[in-house]
C-alpha positions in Angstrom: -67.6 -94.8 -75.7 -67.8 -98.0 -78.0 -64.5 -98.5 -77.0 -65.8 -98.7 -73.3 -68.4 -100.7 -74.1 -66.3 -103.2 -75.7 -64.0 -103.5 -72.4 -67.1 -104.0 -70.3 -68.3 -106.8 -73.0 -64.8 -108.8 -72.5 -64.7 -108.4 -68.7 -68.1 -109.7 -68.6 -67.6 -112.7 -70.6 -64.2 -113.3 -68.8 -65.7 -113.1 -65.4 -68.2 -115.8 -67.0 -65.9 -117.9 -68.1 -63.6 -118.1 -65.4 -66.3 -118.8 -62.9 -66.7 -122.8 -64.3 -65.3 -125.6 -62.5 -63.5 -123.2 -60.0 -66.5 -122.5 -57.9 -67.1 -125.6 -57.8 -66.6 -126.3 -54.4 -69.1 -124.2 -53.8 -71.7 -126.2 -55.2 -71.2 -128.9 -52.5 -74.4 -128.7 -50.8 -73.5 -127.1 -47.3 -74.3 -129.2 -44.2 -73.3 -127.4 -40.9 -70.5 -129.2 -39.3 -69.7 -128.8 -35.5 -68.4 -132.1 -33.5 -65.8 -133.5 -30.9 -63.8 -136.6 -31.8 -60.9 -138.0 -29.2 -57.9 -138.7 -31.6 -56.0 -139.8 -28.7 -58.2 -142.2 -27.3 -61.7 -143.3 -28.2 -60.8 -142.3 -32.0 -57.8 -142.9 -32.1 -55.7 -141.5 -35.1 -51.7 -142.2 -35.3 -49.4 -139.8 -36.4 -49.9 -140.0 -40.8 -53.5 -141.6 -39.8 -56.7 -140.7 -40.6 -60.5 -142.0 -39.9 -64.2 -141.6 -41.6 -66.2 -139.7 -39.8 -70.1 -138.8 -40.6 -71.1 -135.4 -41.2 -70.9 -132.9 -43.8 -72.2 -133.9 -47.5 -70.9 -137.1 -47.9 -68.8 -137.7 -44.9 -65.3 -135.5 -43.9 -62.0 -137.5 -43.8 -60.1 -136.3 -40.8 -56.0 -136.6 -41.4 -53.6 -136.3 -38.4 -50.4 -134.2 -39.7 -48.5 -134.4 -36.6 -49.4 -135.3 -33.2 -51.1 -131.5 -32.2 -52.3 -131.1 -36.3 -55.3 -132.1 -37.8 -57.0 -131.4 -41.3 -60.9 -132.4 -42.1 -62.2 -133.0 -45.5 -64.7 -133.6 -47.0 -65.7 -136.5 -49.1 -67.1 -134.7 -51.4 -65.1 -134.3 -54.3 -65.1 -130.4 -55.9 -65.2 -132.0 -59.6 -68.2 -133.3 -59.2 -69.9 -133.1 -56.0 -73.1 -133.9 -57.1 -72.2 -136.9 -58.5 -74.6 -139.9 -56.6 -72.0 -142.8 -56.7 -69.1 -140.6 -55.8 -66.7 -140.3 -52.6 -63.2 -139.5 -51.9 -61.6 -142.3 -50.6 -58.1 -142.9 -48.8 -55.5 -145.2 -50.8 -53.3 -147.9 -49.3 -50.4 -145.2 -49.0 -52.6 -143.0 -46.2 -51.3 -140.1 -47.7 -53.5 -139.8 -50.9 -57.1 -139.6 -51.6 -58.9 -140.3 -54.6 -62.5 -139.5 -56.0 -64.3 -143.3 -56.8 -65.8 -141.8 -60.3 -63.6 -139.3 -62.0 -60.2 -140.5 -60.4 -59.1 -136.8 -58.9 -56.2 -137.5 -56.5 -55.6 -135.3 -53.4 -52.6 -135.0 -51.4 -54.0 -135.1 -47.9 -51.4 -132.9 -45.9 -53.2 -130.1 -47.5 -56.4 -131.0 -49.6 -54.2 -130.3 -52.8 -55.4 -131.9 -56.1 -52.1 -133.8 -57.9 -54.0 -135.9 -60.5 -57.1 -136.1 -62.6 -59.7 -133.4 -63.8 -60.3 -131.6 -60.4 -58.0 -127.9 -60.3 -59.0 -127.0 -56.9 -58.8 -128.7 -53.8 -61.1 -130.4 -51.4 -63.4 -128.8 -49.3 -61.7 -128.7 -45.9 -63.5 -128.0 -42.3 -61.9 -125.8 -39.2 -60.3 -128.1 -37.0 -59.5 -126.4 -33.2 -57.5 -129.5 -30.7 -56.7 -129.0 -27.1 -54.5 -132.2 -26.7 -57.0 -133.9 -25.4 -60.2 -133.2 -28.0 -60.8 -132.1 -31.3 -63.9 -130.0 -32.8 -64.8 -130.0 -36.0 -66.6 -127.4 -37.6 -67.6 -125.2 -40.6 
């Protein structure tokens, strides 16, 4: 029995402890998302582009892949969200993103983190493109 109790302690305090920075992501306020841009036209977005775009918490970043592939960010960063001053940004290269206060970098072909005290990656929104438009949504 004690040495049940015992397992049950360490579980508990593992699931504690594991349940720091990783979650948070989570703690990005949540701001429903659901718009059309026209990446081929109006908004245009190049191949390896991106653009700003309001909505979400503190704005979504919205990366063109390929011509029919999209990602949405948000600019946000899961480090520290909360943070007032904070905001991913989009360096010179087009390719990487990095938080203004604690210097996380992102690769933005898929939100990864590659530098800096972030471990997960940014919070990314459902894209849906018909050739013509593209909805963003959460």
């Amino acid at each position: 029995m004690k040495a049940l109790r015992i397992f049950f302690s360490l579980a508990l305090i593992f699931s504690a402890v594991s349940c720091g920075e990783e979650n948070s992501r989570d703690n990005i306020p949540y701001v429903y998302v659901n718009f059309v841009i026209y990446p081929n036209t109006l908004d245009f977005i190049p191949d390896g582009g991106y653009v700003y775009s309001s909505g979400g918490y503190k704005g979504i970043i919205i990366y063109r892949l390929f011509s029919s592939e999209f990602r949405a960010y948000e600019r946000a960063c899961p480090f520290d969200p909360l943070e007032e001053d904070a905001r991913v940004v989009v360096e010179p290269s087009g390719i990487i993103a990095i938080d203004s206060v604690c210097g996380s970098r992102f690769l933005l072909t898929d939100g990864s983190p590659i530098e800096g005290p972030a471990t997960i990656g940014l919070k990314q929104y459902r894209t849906r493109y018909d050739g013509y438009t593209l909805q963003i949504s959460n």
